[in-house]
C-alpha positions in Angstrom: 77.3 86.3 89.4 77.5 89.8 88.7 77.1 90.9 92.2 80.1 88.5 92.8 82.1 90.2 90.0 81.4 93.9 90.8 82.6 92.9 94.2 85.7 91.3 93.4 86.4 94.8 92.0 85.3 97.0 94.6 86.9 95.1 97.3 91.1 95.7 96.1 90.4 99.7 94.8 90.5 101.0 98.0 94.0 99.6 98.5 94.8 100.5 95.0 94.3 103.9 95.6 95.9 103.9 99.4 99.5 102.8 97.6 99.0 105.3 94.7 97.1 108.4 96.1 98.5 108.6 99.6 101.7 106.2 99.7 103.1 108.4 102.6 100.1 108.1 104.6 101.2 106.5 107.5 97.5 104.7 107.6 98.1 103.3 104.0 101.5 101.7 105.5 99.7 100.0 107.9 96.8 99.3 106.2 99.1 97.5 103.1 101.3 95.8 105.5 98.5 93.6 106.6 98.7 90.7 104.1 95.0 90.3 105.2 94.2 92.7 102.6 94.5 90.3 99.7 91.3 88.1 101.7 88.9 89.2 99.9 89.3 88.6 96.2 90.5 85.1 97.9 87.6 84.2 99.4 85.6 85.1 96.4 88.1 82.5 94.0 87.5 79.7 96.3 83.5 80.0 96.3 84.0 79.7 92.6 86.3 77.7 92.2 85.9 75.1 94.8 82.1 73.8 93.3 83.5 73.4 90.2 86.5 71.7 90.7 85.8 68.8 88.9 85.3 71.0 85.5 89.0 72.8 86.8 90.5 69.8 86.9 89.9 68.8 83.6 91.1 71.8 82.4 94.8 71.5 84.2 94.5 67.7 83.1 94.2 68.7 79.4 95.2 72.4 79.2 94.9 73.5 75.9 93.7 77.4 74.4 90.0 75.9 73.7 89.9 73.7 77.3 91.1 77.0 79.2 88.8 79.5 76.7 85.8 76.7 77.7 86.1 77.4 81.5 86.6 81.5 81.4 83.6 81.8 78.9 81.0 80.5 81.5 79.8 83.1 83.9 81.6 81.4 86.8 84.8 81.0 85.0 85.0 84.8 83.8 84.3 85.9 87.5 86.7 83.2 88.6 88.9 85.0 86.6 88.4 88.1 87.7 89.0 87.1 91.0 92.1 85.7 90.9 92.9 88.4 88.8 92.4 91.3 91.5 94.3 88.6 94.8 97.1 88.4 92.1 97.3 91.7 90.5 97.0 93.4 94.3 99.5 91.2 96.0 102.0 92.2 93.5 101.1 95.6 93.7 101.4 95.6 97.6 105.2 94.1 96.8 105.6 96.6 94.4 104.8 99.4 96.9 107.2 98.1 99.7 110.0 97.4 97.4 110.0 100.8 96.3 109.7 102.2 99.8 112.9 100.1 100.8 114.6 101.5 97.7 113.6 104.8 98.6 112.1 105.4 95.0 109.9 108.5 94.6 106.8 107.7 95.3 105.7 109.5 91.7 107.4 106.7 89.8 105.6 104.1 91.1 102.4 106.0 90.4 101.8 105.0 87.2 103.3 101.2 87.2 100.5 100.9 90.2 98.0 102.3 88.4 99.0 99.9 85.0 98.7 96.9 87.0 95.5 97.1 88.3 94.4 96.6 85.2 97.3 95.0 83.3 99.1 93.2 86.3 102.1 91.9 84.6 102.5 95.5 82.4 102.1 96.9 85.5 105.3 95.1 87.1 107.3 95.1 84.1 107.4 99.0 84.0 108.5 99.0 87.9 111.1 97.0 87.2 111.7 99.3 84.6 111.5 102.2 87.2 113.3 99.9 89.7 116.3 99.5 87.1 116.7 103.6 86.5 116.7 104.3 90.3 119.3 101.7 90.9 121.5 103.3 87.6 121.1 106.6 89.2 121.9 105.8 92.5 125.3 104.1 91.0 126.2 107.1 89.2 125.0 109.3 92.3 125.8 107.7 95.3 125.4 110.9 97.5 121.1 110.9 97.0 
């Protein structure tokens, strides 16, 4: 299980670091437009979440803080987790990273909301639309950049 888990991690940091170390990189544009990229972590939920789907769907048939806590405290349900954690957490961050591109937003401001969503994926996207909201207040009040 911890082989599983260590790999769901080290699958989605190269990609992280494509979109937040070399943005401009015309390889990291093509590599990120592929929505292949997300696969991984995918593939890793549905080995772990597919034999125990009679367990899951007792949990979304009585979800509850102790039924959900029950599930993510086994071994299988923490690297379930984790999982769907990095598919989620990385296709956001891939949208994240093309939005901005169409918005022509410095790729220096979306550094760090990149960097916060890998490991706190909604943060993460709550301070781009944070940065997302500036840009578009400073393109209104400068429409010549």
């Amino acid at each position: 299980m911890t082989l599983l888990f260590n790999t769901m991690t080290l699958v989605v940091l190269p990609f992280w670091f494509l979109m937040i170390v070399l943005p401009r990189w015309k390889w990291t544009q093509k590599i990120i437009a592929s929505p292949w990229i997300i696969l991984p972590p995918v593939l890793g939920y549905s080995l772990l979440s597919v034999p125990h789907m009679p367990e899951l769907v007792a949990v979304f048939m009585n979800p509850t803080p102790d039924t959900v806590a029950s599930a993510l405290s086994k071994p299988w349900g923490g690297t379930m987790f984790w999982a769907y954690a990095a598919a989620f957490d990385l296709f956001v961050g891939r949208w994240m990273y093309f939005d901005a591109q169409e918005r022509e937003i410095h790729p220096v401001w979306v550094g760090f909301p990149l960097f916060i969503a890998i490991f706190l994926g909604p943060l993460g996207f709550l301070l781009y639309t944070i940065v997302r909201g500036i840009h578009h207040l400073s393109q209104k009040k400068n429409p010549s950049s």
